[in-house]
C-alpha positions as CSV (number, residue, x, y, z in Angstrom):
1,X,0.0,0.0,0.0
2,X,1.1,3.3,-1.1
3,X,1.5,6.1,1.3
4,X,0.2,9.9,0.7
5,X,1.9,12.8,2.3
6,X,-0.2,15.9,3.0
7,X,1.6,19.0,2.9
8,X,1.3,21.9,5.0
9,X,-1.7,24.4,4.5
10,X,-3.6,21.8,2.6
11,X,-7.0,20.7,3.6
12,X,-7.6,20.1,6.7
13,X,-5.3,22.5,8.1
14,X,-6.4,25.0,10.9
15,X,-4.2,27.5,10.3
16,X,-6.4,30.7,8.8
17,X,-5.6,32.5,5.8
18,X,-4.2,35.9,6.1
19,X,-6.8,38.8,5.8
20,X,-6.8,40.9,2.8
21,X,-6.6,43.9,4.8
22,X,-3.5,42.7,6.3
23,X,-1.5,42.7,3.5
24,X,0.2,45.8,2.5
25,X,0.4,46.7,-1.2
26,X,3.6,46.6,-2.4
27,X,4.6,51.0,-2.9
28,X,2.2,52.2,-1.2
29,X,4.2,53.9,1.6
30,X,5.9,54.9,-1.5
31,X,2.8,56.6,-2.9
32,X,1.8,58.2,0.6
33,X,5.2,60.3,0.6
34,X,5.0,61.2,-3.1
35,X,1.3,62.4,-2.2
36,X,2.8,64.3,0.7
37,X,5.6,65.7,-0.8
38,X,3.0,67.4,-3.3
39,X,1.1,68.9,-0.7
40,X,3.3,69.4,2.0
41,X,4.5,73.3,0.3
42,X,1.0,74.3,-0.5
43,X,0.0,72.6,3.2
44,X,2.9,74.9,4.7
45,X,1.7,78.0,2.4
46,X,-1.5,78.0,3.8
47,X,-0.6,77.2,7.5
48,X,2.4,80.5,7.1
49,X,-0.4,82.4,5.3
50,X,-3.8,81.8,6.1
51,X,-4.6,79.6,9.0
52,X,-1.5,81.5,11.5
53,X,-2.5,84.9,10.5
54,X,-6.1,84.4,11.5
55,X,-5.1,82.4,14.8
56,X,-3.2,85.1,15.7
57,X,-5.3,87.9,14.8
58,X,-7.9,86.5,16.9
59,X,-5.8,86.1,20.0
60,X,-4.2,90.0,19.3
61,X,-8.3,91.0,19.1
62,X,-8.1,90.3,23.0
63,X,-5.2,92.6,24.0
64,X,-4.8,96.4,24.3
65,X,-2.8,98.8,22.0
66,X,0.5,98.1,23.1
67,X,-0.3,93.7,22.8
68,X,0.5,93.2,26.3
69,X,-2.6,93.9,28.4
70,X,-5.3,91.8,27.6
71,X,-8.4,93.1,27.4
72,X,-10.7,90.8,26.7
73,X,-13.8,92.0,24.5
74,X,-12.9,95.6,25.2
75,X,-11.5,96.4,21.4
76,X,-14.7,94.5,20.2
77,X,-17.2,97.0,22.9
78,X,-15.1,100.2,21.7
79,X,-15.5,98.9,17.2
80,X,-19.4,98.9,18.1
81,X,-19.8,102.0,20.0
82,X,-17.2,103.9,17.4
83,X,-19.0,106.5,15.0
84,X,-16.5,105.6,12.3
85,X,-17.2,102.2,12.5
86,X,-20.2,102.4,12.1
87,X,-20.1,105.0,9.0
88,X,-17.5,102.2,7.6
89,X,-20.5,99.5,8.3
90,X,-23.2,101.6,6.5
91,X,-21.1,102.3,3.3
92,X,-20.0,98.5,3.0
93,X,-23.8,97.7,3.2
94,X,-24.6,100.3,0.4
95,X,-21.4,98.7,-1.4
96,X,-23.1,95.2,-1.1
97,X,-25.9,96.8,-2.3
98,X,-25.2,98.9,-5.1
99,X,-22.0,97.5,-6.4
100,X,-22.3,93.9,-6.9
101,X,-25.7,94.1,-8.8
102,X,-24.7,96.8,-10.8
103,X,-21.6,95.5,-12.5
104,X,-23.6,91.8,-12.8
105,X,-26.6,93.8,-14.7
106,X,-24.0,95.4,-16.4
107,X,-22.2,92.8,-17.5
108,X,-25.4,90.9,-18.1
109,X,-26.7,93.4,-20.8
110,X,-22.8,93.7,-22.2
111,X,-22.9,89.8,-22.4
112,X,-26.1,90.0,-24.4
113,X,-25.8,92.2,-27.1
114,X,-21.9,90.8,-28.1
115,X,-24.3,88.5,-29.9
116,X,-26.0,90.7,-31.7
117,X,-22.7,93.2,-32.6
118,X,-20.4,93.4,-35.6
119,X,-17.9,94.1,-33.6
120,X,-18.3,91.9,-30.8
121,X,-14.1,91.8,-30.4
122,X,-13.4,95.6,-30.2
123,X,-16.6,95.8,-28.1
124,X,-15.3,93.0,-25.6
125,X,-11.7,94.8,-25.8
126,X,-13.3,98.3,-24.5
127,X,-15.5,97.2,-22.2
128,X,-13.0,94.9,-20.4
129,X,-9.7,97.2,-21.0
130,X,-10.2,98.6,-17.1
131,X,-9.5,95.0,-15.7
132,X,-6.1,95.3,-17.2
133,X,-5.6,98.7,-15.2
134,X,-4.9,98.5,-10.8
135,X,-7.0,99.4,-8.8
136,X,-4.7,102.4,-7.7
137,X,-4.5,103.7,-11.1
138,X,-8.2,103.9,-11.4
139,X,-7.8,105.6,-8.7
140,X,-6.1,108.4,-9.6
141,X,-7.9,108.3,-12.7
142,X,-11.5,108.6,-11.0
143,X,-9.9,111.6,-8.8
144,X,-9.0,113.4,-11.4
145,X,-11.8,113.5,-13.7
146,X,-13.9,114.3,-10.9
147,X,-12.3,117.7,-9.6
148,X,-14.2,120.6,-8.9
149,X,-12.3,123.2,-11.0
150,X,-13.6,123.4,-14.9
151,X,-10.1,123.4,-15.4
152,X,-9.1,120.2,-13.8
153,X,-11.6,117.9,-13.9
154,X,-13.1,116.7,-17.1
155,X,-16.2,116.2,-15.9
156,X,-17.1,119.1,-14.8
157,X,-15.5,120.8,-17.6
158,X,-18.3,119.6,-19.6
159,X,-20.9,120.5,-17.4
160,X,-19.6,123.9,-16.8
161,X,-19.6,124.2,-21.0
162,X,-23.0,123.1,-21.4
163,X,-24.2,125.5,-18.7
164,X,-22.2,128.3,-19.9
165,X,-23.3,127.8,-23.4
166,X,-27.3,127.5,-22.6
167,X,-26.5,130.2,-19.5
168,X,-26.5,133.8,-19.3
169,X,-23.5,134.5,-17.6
170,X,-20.5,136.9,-18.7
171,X,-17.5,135.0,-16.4
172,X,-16.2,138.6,-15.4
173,X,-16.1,138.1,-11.5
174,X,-14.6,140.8,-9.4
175,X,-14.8,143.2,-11.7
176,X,-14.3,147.0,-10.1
177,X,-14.4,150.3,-12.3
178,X,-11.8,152.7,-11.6
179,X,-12.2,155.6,-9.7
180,X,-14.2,158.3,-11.7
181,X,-14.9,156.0,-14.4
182,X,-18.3,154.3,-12.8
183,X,-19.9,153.4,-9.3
184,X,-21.1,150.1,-7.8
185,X,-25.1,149.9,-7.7
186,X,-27.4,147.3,-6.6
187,X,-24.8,145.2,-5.5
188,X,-22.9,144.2,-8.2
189,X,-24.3,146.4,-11.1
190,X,-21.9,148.6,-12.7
191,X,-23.2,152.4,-13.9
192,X,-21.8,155.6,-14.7
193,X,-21.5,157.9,-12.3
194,X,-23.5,160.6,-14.2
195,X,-25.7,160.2,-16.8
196,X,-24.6,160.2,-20.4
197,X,-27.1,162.2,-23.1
198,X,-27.6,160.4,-26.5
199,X,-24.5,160.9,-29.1
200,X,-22.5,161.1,-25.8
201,X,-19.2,158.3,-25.0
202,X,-18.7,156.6,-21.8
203,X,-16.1,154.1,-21.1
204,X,-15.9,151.5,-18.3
205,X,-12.3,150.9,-17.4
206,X,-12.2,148.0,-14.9
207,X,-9.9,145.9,-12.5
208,X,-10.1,142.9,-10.6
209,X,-10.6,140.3,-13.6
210,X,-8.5,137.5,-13.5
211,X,-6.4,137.1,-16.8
212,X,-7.8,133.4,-17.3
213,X,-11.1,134.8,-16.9
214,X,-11.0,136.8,-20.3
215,X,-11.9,134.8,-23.1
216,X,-10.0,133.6,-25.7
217,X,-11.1,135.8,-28.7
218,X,-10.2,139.4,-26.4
219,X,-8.1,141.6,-28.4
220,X,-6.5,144.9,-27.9
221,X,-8.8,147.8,-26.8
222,X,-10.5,149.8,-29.2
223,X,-11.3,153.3,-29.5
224,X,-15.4,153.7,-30.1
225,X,-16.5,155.2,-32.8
226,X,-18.6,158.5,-32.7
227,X,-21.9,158.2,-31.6
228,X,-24.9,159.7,-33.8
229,X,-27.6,161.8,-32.1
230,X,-29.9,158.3,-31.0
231,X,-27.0,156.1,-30.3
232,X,-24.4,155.9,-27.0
233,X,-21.2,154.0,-27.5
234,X,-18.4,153.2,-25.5
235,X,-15.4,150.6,-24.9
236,X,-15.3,148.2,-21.9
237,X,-11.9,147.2,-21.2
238,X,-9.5,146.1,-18.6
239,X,-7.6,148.8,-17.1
240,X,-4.7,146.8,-16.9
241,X,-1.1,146.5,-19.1
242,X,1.4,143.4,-18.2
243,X,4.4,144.1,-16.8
244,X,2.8,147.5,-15.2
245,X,3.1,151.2,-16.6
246,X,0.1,152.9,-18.5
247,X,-2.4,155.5,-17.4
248,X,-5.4,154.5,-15.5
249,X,-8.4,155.3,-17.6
250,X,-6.7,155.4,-21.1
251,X,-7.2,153.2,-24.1
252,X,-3.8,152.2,-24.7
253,X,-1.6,149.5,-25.9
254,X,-1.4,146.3,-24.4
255,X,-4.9,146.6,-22.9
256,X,-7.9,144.3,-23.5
257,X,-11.2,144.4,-24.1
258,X,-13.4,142.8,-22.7
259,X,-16.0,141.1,-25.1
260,X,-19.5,139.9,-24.7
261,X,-20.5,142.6,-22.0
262,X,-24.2,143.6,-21.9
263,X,-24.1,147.2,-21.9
264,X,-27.6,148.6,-20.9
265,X,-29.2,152.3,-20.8
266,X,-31.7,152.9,-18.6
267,X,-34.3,155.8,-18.9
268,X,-35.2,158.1,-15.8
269,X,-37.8,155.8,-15.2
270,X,-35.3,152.7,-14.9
271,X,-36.2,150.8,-17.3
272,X,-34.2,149.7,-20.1
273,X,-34.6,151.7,-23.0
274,X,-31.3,150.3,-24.8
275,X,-28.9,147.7,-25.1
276,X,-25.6,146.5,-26.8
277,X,-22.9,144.0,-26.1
278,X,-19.1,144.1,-26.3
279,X,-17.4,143.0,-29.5
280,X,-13.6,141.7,-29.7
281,X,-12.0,144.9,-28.7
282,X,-14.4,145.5,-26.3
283,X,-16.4,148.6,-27.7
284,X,-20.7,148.9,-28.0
285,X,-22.8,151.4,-29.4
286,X,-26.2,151.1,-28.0
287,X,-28.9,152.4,-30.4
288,X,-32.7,154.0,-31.3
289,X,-32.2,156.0,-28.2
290,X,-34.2,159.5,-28.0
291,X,-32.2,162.3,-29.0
292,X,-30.9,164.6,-26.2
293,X,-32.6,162.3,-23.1
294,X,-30.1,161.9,-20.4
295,X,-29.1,157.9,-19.8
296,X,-27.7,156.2,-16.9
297,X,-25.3,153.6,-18.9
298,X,-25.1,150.1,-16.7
299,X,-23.4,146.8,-17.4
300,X,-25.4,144.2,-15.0
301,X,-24.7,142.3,-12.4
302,X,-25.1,139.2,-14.6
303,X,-21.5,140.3,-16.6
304,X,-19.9,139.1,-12.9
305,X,-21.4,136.5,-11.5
306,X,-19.3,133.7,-11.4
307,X,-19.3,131.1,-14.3
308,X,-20.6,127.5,-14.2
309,X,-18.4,125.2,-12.1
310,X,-20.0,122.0,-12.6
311,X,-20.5,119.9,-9.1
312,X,-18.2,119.1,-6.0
313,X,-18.1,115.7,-6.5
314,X,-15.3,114.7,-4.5
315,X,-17.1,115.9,-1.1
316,X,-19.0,114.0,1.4
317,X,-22.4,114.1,-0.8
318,X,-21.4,112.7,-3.9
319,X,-18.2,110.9,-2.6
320,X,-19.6,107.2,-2.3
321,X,-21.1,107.8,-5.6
322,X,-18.0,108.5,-7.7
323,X,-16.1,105.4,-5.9
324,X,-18.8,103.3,-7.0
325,X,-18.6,104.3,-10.3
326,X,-15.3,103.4,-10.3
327,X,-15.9,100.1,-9.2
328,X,-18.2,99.2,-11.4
329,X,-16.0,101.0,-14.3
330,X,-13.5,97.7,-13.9
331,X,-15.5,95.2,-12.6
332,X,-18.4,95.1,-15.1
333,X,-16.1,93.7,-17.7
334,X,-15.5,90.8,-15.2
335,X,-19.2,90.2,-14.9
336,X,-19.5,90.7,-18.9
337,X,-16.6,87.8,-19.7
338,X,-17.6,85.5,-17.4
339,X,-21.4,85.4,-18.0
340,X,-20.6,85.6,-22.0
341,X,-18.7,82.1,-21.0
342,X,-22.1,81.3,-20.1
343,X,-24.1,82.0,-22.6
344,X,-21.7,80.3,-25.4
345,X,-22.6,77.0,-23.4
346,X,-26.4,77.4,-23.3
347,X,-28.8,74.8,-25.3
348,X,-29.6,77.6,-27.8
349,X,-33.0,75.3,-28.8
350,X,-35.2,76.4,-25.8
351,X,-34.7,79.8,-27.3
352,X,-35.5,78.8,-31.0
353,X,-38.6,76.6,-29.5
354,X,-39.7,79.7,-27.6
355,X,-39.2,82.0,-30.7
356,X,-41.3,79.5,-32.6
357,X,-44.4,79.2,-30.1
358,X,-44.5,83.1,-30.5
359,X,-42.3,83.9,-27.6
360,X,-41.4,87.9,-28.0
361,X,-37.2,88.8,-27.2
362,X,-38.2,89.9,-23.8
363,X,-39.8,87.1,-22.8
364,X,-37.5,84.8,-24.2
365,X,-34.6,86.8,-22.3
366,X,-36.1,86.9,-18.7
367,X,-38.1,83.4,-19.1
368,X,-35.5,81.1,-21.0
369,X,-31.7,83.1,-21.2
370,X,-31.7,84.2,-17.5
371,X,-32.9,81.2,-15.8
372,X,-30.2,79.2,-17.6
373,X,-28.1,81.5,-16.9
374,X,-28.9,81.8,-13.3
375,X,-26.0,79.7,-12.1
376,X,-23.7,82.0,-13.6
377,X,-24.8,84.9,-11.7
378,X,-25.2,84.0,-8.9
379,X,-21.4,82.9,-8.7
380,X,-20.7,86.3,-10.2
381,X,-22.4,88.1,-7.9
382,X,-21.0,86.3,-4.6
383,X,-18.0,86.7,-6.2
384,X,-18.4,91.0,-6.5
385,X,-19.8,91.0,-2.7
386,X,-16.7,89.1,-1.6
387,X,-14.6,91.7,-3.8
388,X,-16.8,94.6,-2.6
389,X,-16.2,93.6,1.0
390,X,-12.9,93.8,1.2
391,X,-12.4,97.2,-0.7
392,X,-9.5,99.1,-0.3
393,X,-7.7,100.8,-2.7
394,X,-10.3,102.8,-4.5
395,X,-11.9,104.2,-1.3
396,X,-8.2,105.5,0.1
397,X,-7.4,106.7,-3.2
398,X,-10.5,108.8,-4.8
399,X,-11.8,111.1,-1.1
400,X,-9.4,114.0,-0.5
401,X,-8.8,114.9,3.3
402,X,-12.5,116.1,4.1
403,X,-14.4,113.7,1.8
404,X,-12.9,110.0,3.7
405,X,-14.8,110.2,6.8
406,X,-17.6,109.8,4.7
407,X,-16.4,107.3,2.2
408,X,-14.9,104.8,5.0
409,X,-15.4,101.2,4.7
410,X,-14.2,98.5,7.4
411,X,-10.6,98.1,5.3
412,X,-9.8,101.3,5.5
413,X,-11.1,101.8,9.0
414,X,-8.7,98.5,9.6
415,X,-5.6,99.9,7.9
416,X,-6.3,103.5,9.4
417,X,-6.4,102.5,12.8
418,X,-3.6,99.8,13.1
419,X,-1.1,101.7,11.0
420,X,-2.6,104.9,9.7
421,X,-2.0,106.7,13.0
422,X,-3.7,105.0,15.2
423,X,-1.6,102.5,16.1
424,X,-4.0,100.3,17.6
425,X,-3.5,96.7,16.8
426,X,-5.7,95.4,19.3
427,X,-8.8,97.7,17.8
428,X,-7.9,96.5,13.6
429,X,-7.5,92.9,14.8
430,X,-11.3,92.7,16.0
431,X,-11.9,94.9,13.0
432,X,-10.2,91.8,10.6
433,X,-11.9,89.6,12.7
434,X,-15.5,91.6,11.7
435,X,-14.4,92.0,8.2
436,X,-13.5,87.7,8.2
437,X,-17.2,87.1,9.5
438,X,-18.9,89.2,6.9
439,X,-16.9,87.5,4.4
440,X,-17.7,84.3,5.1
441,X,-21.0,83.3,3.9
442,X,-20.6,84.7,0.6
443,X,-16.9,82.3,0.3
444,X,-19.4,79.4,2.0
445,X,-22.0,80.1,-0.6
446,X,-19.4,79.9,-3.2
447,X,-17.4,76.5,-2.1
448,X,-21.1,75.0,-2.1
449,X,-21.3,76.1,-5.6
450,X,-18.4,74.6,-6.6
451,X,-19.1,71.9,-5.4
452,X,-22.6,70.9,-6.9
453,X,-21.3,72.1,-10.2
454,X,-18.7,69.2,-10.1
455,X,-21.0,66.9,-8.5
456,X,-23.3,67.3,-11.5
């Protein structure tokens, strides 16, 4: 009889099989430090960068200015009893309001009618040129555009020409006659001192006019000619030569008239009975006068009032406004790009259905484009009230001295305190802190966005 030999491990053995969680793969501790290697800088970024910062700004939020008393809630007491802060509250609340929407709009209505341009590139180009531009440079930009003086600010140089041109204003402020040559009536009227009979001459030397006040097409002072028996004529002029010299009251060389002048002659009875205005070289001739009647000649008060100079938009009325504006100046190309990326990836055949069932191009805009596009949108807009949050640069830039009270947003109010002067670390730490929790929904909103977009 033969004999069989049952080796080890073969049926009937007890000894169990190793688990299959037991075994280790062969590399993959190999795998776990090339994974870790990967991550370990942009791990040790965002400890150094992020996550330290905001420990530590938390902790300095509970000690005094000098970061050695603590204080416990006394810098966040003193941020929410603080009239600044609270201004700096309000006008990022207006931000989140106004800015956000209107560069999403915007860009909305931008995004829409690329489609419907020629020119859709140049278009695109101009519209989203400011992104390329920093935020500082707008800036300066929007600051000087929107200076009060005509002669600085652009915009206001336009108003000032549109009121000047539909206005009745002669731009001669501070004008005075000279002694013996006129008298001050009424205010600011200016009339001869006695009164002048028909064919008579009277002249109205005057000072006080700025040389940037006399227009452009001014030229040398004239002699007037002779006046007829109905008619009164006379030169208005500045009294003045550059470089000094000359005789006060004398037509002479290097001495302008003063053109576009209402000269007026008013009866015994005050009313005006004549009138005339000032050519080039300053000289009038007032006619169909009554021959021999005695005139008081006036130029009125309207000649010196002061010219159009636009609107103060840099002060604590319109200040908010203008940095808005700016705002949305760069950021609506943003909104225009990115919901234009949209709109080339709609299904284009709800639209055409629509059209088809009789649909108008509003209806098919607010009922079919802007639901489908109401992802986009929204990540826009939580994307601008993030931004608009954490403004800086515009709102230190734009408000001269007396205008940033009123244009103060929490940044600023940060920076201002902690290193502006204040030097109050304790107080801008709890005003981070503030600025970290208002922030923090919309980046929430925006990580939950993400998300379902990939889980889709």
């Amino acid at each position: 009889m033969t004999s069989v030999t049952v080796p080890a491990g073969a049926a009937g053995s007890t000894r169990p099989a190793p688990a299959r969680g037991d075994r280790k793969e062969p590399g993959s501790w190999r795998k776990a430090l090339i994974t870790a290697s990967f991550l370990a800088p942009a791990l040790i970024m965002l400890g150094a960068f992020v996550a330290y910062p905001i420990v530590y700004t938390i902790i300095r939020s509970f000690f005094g200015r000098d970061g050695e008393q603590f204080v416990a809630f006394e810098n966040y007491a003193t941020m929410f009893t603080n009239e600044t802060t609270f201004t700096a509250i309000r006008n990022n609340v207006i931000w989140v309001i106004v800015a956000p929407a209107a560069c999403t709009i915007l860009g909305l209505i931008f995004a829409v009618l690329l489609e419907r341009l020629r020119w859709k590139t140049a278009f695109r180009l101009i519209i989203f040129m400011p992104m390329a531009i920093s935020m500082l440079a707008a800036g300066v930009i929007f600051r000087g555009m929107f200076q009060e003086s005509p002669q600085l600010g652009v915009v206001n140089a336009v108003i000032s020409g549109v009121q000047n041109a539909f206005g009745d204003t002669g731009g001669y402020p501070g004008a005075q006659p000279r002694d013996g040559f006129g008298v001050i009536a009424d205010g600011r009227t200016i009339a001869s001192e006695a009164e002048v009979a028909a064919g008579g001459t009277q002249d109205f030397p005057l000072t006080g006019i700025r040389q940037s006040n006399v227009p452009e097409e001014a030229a040398q002072a004239e002699q007037a000619p002779s006046a007829s028996g109905t008619q009164i004529t006379g030169t208005v002029f500045l009294d003045v030569v550059r470089g000094g010299g000359g005789t006060n009251g004398e037509i002479e060389e290097g001495k302008s008239g003063l053109p576009g002048m209402r000269v007026e002659a008013l009866g015994p009875d005050g009313d005006v009975h004549g009138f005339a205005t000032t050519g080039a070289g300053g000289t009038y001739t007032i006619e169909g006068l009554e021959a021999g009647q005695g005139y008081t000649v006036s130029l009125p008060a309207t000649n010196f009032e002061e010219s159009a100079q636009g609107v103060s938009w840099l002060s604590s009325t319109f200040i908010n406004a203008v940095i808005i504006l700016s705002y949305i100046w760069i950021w609506a190309g943003f909104a225009m790009v990115m919901i234009a990326s949209g709109l080339s990836a709609m299904d284009r055949s709800l639209q055409e259905a629509a059209r088809m069932d009789g649909a108008t191009e509003w209806q098919v805009f607010t009922r079919i484009t802007v639901p489908q596009l109401a992802p986009v949108l929204v990540v826009v807009l939580v994307t601008l009230i993030i931004n608009v949050l954490k403004i800086f640069d515009l709102v230190y830039v734009i408000p001269p001295g007396a205008s940033r009270p009123a244009a103060n947003v929490i940044a600023v109010e940060m920076w201002t305190v902690s290193f502006g002067g204040g030097a109050n670390q304790g107080l801008g730490s709890a005003l981070a802190i503030l600025l970290l929790i208002l922030v923090l929904p919309s980046m929430i909103i925006n990580v939950r966005r993400f998300r379902e977009e990939r889980a889709r």
